[in-house]
C-alpha positions as CSV (number, residue, x, y, z in Angstrom):
1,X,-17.2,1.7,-8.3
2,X,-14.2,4.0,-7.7
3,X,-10.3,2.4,-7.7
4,X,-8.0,2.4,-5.3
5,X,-5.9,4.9,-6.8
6,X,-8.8,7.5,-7.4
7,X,-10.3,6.8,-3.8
8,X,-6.1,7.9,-2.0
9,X,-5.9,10.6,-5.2
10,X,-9.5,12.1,-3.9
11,X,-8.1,11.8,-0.1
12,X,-4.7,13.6,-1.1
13,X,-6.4,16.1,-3.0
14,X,-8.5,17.5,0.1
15,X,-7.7,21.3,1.1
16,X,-5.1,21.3,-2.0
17,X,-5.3,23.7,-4.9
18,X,-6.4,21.3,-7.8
19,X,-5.3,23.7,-10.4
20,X,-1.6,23.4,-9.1
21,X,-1.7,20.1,-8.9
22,X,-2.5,19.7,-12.3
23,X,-0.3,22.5,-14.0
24,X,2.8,20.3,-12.0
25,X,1.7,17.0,-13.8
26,X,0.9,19.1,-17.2
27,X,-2.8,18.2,-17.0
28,X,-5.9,20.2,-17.1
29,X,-8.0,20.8,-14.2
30,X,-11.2,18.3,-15.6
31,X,-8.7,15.5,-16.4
32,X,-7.6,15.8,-12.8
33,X,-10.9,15.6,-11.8
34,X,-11.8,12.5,-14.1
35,X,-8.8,10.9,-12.4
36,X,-10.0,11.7,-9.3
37,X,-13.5,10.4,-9.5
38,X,-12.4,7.6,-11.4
39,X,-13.5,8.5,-14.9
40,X,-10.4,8.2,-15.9
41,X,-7.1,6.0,-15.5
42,X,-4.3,8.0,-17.0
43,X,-0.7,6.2,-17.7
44,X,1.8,5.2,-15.6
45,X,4.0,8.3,-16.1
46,X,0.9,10.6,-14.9
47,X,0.4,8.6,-11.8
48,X,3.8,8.8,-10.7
49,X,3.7,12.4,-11.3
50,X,0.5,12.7,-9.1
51,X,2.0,10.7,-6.0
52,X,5.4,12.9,-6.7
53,X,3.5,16.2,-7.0
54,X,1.3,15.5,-4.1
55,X,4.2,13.7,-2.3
56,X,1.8,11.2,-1.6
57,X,3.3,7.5,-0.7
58,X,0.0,6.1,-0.1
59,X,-0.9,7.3,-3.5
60,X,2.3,5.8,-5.0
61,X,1.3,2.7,-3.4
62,X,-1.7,2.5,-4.7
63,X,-0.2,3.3,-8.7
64,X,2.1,0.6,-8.0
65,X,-0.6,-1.4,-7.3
66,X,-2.4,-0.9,-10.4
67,X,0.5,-0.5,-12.7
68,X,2.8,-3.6,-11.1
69,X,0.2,-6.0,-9.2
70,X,2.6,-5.3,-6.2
71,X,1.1,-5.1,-2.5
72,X,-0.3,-1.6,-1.2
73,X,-1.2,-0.7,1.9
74,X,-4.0,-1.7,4.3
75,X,-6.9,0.6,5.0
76,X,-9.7,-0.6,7.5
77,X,-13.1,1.2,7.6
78,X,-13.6,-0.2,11.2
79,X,-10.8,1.7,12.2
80,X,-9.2,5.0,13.3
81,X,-6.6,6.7,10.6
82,X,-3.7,7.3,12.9
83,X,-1.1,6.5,13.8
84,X,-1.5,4.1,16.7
85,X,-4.1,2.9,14.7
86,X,-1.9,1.7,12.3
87,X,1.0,0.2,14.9
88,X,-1.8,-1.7,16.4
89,X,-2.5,-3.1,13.3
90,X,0.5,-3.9,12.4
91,X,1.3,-5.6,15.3
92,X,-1.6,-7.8,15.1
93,X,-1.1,-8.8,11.2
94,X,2.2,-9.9,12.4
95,X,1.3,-11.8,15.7
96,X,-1.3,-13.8,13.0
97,X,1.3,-14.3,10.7
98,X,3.6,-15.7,13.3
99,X,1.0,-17.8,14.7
100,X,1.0,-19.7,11.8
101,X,5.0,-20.0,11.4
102,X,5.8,-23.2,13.3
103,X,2.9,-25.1,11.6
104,X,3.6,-23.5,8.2
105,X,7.6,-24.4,8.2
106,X,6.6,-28.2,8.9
107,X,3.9,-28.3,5.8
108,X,6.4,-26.7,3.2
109,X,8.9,-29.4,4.4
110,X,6.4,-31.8,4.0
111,X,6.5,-33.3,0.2
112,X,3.4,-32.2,-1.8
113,X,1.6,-35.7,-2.5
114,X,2.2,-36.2,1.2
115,X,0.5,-32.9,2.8
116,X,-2.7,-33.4,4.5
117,X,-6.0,-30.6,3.0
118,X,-5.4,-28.9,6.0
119,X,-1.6,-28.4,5.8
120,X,-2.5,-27.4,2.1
121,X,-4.9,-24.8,3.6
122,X,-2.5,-23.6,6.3
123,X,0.0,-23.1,3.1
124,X,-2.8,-20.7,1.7
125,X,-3.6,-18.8,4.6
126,X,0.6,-18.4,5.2
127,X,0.5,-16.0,2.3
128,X,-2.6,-14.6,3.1
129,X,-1.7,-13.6,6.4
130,X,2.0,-12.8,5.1
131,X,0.2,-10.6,2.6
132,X,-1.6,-8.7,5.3
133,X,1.3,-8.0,7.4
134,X,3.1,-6.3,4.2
135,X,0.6,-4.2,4.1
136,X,-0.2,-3.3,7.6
137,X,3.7,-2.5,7.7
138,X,3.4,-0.4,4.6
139,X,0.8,1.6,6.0
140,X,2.5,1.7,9.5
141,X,5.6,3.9,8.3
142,X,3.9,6.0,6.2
143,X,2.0,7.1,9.8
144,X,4.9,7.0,11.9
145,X,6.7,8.7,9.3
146,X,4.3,11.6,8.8
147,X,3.5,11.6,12.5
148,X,7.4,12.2,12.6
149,X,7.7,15.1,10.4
150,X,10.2,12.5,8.9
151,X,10.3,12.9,4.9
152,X,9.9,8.6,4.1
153,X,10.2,9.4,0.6
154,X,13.9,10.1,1.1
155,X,14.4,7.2,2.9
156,X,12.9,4.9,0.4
157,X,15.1,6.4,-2.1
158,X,17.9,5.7,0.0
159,X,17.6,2.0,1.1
160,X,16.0,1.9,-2.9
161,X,20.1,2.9,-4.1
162,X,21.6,1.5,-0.8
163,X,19.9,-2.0,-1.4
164,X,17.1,-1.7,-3.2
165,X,16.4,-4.8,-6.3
């Protein structure tokens, strides 16, 4: 089975000059290819250069992902890859998420040894959900972003030094 990160590379690498790609990240053209279907993993360093070469946030999601264990973004198969694909399903991850809010707020406050197995299930499903959303947002301004012509690399860096951790 292919990763994550070779599945996006594969998808960024469509109707793009493979040989550039790879003479930007110092990499031969059959190591990019191993990346690409997943024969191969390559470091950090050589991921980061792919997402920066291919300015690619999905694909820097998805390194970050592999290399960090930190949230990427949400792809559905069911689904159209647009733009108001993506809104819709954002909004929806967070209606879920909210549903859950009220219910979720009274079982944290609830001591442990005194929560009932269904406020411990609700407590699971909170993060779940809250997990979900994250990415569904994620993959939301990537679209509106590209569907803007708006460069969100730039503005990660920017809220990244303005108030980034």
């Amino acid at each position: 089975m292919q990763n994550k990160f070779a599945e996006q590379l594969t998808l960024d690498l469509a109707g793009v000059v493979r040989r550039d790609v790879a003479q930007k990240v110092h990499i031969s053209d059959g190591q990019l290819t191993r990346l690409a279907n997943g024969q191969r993993t390559g470091d950090k360093g050589m991921r980061a250069g792919l997402a920066h070469a291919l300015h690619s946030t999905l694909l820097a999601f998805s390194g970050a992902r592999k290399d960090y264990g930190v949230l990427s973004f949400l792809k559905s198969s069911r689904r159209y890859d647009d733009v108001m694909a993506t809104l819709f399903q954002q909004r929806k991850e967070e209606d879920d998420r909210r549903a859950l809010e009220e219910s979720f707020d009274e079982a944290m406050t609830t001591k442990p040894e005194a929560r009932s197995s269904q406020q411990t299930l609700l407590i699971r499903d909170y993060f779940r959900e809250y997990a979900e959303e994250i990415m569904s947002e994620n993959t939301d301004i990537v679209a509106k972003a590209k569907y803007a012509g708006v460069d969100i690399h730039g503005v990660f860096d920017e809220a990244n030094a303005r108030v980034g951790g």
